[in-house]
C-alpha positions in Angstrom: 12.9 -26.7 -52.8 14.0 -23.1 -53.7 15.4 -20.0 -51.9 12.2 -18.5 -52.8 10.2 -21.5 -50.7 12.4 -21.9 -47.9 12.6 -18.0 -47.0 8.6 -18.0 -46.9 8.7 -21.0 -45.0 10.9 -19.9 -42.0 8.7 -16.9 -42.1 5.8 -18.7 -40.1 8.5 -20.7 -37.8 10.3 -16.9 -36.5 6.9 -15.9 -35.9 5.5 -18.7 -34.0 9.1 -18.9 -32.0 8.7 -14.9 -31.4 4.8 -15.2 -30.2 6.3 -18.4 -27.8 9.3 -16.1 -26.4 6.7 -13.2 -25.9 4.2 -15.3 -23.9 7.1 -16.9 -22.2 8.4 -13.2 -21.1 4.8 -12.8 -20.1 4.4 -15.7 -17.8 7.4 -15.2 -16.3 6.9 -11.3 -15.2 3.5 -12.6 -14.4 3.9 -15.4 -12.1 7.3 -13.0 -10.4 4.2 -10.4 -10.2 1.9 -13.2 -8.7 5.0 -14.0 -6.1 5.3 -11.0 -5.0 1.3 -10.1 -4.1 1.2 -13.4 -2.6 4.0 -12.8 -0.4 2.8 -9.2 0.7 -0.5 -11.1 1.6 1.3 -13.7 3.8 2.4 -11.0 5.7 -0.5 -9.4 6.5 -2.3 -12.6 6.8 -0.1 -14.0 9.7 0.3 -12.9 13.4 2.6 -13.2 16.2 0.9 -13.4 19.7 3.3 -13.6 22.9 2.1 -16.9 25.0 2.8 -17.6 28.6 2.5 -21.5 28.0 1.5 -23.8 25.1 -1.8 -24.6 26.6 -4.9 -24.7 25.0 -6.6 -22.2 26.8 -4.0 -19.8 25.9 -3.8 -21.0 22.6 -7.2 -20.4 22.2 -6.4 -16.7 23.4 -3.5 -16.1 21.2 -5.8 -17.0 18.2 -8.4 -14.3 19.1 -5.9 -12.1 19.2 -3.9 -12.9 16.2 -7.2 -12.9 14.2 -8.4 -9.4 15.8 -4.7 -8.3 14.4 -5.5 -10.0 11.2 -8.8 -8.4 10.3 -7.6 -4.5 11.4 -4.6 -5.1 9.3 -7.0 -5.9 6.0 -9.4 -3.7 6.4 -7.3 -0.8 6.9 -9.6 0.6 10.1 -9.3 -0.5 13.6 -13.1 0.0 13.7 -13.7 -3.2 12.0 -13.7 -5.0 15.5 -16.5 -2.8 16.4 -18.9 -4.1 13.5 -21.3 -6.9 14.8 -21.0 -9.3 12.8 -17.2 -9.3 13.0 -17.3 -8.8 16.6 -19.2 -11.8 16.5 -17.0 -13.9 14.6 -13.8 -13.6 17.3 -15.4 -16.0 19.1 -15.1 -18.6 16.1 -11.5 -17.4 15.1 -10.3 -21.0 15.2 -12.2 -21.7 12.4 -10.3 -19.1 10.1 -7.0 -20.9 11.1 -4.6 -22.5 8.0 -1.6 -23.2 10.4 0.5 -22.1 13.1 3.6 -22.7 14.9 5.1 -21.8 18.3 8.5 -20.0 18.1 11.0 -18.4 20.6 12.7 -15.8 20.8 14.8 -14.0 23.4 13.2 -16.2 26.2 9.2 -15.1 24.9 7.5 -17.9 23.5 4.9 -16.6 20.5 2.6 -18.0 18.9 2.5 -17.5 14.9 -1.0 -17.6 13.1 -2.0 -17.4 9.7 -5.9 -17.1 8.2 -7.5 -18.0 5.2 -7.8 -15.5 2.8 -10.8 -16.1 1.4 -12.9 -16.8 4.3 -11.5 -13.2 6.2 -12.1 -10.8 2.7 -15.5 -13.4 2.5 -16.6 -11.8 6.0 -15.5 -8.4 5.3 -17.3 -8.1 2.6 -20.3 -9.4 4.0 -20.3 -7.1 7.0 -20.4 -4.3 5.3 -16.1 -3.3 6.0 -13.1 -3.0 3.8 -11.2 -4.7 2.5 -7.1 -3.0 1.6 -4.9 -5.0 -0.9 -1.9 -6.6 -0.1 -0.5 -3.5 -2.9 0.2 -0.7 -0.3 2.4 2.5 -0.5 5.8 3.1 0.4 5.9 6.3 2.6 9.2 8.3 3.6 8.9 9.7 7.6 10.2 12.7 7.9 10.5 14.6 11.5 11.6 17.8 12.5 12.2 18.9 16.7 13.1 21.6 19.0 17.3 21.0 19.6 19.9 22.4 21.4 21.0 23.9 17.9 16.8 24.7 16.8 14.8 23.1 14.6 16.3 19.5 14.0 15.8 16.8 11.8 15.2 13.3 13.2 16.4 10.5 11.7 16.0 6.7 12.7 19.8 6.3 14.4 18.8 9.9 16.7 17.8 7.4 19.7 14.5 9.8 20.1 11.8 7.9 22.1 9.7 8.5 19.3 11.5 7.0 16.4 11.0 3.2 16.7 7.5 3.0 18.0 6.4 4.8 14.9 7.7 2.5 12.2 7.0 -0.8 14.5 3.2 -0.1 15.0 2.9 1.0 11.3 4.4 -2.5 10.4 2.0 -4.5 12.8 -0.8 -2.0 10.9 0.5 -3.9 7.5 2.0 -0.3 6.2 5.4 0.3 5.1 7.0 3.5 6.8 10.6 4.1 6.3 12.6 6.9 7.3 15.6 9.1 5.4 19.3 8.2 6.0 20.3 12.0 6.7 23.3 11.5 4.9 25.0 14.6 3.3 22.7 14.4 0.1 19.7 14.8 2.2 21.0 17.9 4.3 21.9 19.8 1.3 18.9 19.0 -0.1 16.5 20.4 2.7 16.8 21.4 6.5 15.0 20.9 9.9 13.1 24.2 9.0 11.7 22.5 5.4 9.7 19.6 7.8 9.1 21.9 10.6 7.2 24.5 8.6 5.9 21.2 6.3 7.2 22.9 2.9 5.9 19.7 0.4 8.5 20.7 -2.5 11.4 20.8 -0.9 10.5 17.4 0.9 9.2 15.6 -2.0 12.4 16.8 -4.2 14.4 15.3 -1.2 12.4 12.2 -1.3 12.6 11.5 -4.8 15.9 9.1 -4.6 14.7 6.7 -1.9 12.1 5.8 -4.3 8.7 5.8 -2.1 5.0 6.5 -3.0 4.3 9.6 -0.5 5.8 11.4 2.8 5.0 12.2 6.0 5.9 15.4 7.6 6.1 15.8 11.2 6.6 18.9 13.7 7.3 17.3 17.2 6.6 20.0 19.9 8.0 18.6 23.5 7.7 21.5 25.9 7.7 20.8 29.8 4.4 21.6 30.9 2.5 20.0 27.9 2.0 16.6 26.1 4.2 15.8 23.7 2.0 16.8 20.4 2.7 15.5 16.7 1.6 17.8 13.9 1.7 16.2 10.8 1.2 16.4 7.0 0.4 13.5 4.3 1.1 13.5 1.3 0.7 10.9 -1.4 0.4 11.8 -5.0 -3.0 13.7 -5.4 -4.0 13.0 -1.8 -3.0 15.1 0.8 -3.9 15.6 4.9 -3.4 16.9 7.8 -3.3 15.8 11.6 -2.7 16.1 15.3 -2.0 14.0 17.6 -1.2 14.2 21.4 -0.3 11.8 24.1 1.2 12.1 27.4 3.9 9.2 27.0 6.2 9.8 24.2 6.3 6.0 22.7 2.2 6.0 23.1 2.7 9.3 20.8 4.8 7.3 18.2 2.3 4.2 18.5 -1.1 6.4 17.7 0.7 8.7 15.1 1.6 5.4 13.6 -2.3 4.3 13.8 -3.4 8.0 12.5 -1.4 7.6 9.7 -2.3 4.6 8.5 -6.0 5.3 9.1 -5.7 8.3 6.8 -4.2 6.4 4.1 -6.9 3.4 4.1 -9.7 5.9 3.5 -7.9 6.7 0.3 -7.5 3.2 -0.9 -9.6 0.2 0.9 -12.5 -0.2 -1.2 -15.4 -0.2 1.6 -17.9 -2.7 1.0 -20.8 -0.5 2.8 -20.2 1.7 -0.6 -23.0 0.8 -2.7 -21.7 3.8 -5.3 -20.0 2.0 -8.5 -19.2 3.6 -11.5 -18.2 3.2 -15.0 -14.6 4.2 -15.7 -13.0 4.9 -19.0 -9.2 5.1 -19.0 -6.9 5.5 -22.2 -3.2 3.9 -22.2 -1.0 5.1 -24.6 2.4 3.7 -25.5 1.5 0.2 -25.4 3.0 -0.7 -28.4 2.7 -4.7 -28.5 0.5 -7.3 -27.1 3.1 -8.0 -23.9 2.7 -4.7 -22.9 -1.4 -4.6 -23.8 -1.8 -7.9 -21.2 0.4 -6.5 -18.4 -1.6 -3.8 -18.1 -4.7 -5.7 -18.5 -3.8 -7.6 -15.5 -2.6 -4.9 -13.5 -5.7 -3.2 -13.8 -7.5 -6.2 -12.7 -5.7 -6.8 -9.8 -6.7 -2.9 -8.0 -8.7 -3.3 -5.1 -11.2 -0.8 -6.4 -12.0 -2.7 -9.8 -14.6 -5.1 -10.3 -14.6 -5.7 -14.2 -12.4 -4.8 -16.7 -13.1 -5.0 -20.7 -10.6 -3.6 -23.3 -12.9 -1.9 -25.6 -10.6 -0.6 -28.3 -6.6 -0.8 -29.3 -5.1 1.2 -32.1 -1.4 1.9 -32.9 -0.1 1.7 -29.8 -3.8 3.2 -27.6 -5.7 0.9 -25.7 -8.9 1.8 -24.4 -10.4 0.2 -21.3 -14.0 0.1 -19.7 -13.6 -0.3 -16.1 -16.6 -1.0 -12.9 -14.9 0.2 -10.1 -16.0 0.7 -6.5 -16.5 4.2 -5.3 -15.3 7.2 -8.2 -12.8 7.5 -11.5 -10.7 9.7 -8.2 -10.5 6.5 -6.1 -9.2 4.2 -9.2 -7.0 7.2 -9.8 -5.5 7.3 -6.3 -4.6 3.3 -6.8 -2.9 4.0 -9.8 -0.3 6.2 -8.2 1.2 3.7 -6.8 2.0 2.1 -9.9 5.4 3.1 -11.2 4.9 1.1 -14.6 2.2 3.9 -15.3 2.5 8.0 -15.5 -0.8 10.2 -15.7 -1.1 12.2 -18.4 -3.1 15.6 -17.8 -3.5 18.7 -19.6 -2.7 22.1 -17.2 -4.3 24.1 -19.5 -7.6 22.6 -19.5 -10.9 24.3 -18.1 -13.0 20.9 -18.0 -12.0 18.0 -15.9 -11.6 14.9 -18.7 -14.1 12.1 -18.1 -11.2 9.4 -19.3 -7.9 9.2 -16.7 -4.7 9.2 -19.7 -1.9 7.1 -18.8 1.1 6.4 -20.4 2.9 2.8 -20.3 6.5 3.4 -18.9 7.8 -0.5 -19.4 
């Protein structure tokens, strides 16, 4: 055999050992992707119910209440429970049961409860309520108060009332909040006076090395003849609200701010199944430059709450071109997106005419 032969030979073999290592690259970020989403969805399928015995009646009780917990947690609303045909289905909780435990701890005996996917996002859907994926956004907490020295920032080691009851009842809510260290970087980077007057640039610059999807901004006023009030600011990417939010007992406060927050952001991103509004979305990804990078995306798309169908309609040096059906707008699919940090929008400031294809650019 010649030189010749044996060079066009091993041509097909380092191909055929390149495509293997590039499909075993993609089933292994795929199945540590696959991991990871099933985890988060564990955890917001599973409840912890204090019991006062191991009985059945009370197990029976527990159960309700873990699966109440359960079905506010994925839709995103606390209304849910309100919805009849949910309401309905309390009474048959046992029925939505996979496995649970007893555990103890500190002398409190619980009683741990997880649901079957399927069956709960199966009765969501069929009532009518919504459903919020397991992907949720990371959002930095940051507070501002009246102290002895004016207007202070409050970090999680202050020992204010208000600190712990906020990030505990966001967790039960299946949100992460998280709150700054306060460490010399962040008080030269912004003061007290930045969250009390709710100044977003300052705050988001400051936010920038912790890494989350969005902050919260919150003026605490505590004055002796009035409820203690939380005025706050949310901000997540394009998205961005306000609220209030009053309460005589300082930890209630921290407990409902927690619920208003988390009810603000699930009207951005649980896809509501009483929506009968789906549309036809066209979104262009640029700097996907080989076929690992063209699937990933494929299935990150598919895995949005919002998206129904996705078809990749066109790929060019580097451009792929995708036709999605998604629930609800292109602004809903869009908000989803921003919590992806493998893609970054790409939009013109000097256009007059809003585009009708989102432009993202593939980061990794």
């Amino acid at each position: 055999m010649s030189r010749t032969t044996s060079v066009i030979l091993l041509v097909p073999v380092l191909v055929i050992l390149w495509l293997g290592a590039v499909i075993t690259g993609q089933q292994s970020a795929h199945a540590r992707d696959s991991s990871r989403a099933a985890y988060a969805m564990q955890r917001l399928l599973t409840a912890e119910v204090p019991v006062g015995s191991q009985s059945n009646n009370e197990r029976i009780r527990a159960v309700r209440a873990a699966f109440a917990e359960v079905l506010v947690r994925v839709s995103g609303h606390a209304s849910v429970l309100q919805i009849s045909p949910v309401r309905s289905e309390l009474a048959r909780a046992n029925d939505y049961v996979i496995q649970f435990s007893y555990t103890s701890q500190q002398g409190q005996t619980f009683l741990q409860v997880t649901f079957n996917e399927e069956r709960i996002v199966a009765l969501l859907r069929d009532s009518g309520a919504s459903v919020w994926s397991a992907r949720r956004p990371q959002i930095m907490v940051w507070l501002a108060g009246q102290g002895l020295n004016g207007i202070e920032l409050i970090g999680r080691d202050s020992g204010h009332a208000i600190v712990a009851p906020i990030m505990q009842q966001a967790q039960l809510r299946g949100l992460d909040l998280s709150y700054p260290l306060l460490d010399l970087t962040d008080r030269l980077a912004l003061n007290g006076s930045d969250v009390w007057g709710r100044f977003e640039q300052p705050v988001t610059a400051a936010t920038q090395r912790y890494g989350a999807n969005g902050i919260v901004m919150v003026r605490l006023l505590e004055a002796e003849h009035t409820d203690p009030v939380a005025e706050w600011s949310l901000v997540i990417g394009n998205l961005s609200t306000q609220g209030f939010t009053q309460h005589a007992d300082i930890t209630q406060l921290g407990m409902q701010l927690a619920n208003d927050i988390v009810e603000a952001v699930a009207s951005a991103y649980a896809v509501s199944f009483a929506e009968t509004e789906q549309a036809e979305v066209f979104l262009r990804l640029l700097n996907a430059h080989n076929l690992e990078h063209v699937l990933a995306a494929e299935q990150l798309l598919g895995r949005l709450s919002p998206v129904k169908r996705i078809i990749m309609t066109r790929y060019h040096q580097g451009t792929a071109e995708f036709s999605l059906v998604v629930v609800g707008n292109k602004e809903r699919l869009a908000h989803s997106l921003e919590l992806e940090r493998r893609l970054q929008r790409i939009e013109d400031p000097w256009s007059r005419t809003e585009s009708t294809v989102l432009e993202y650019r593939w980061l990794r």
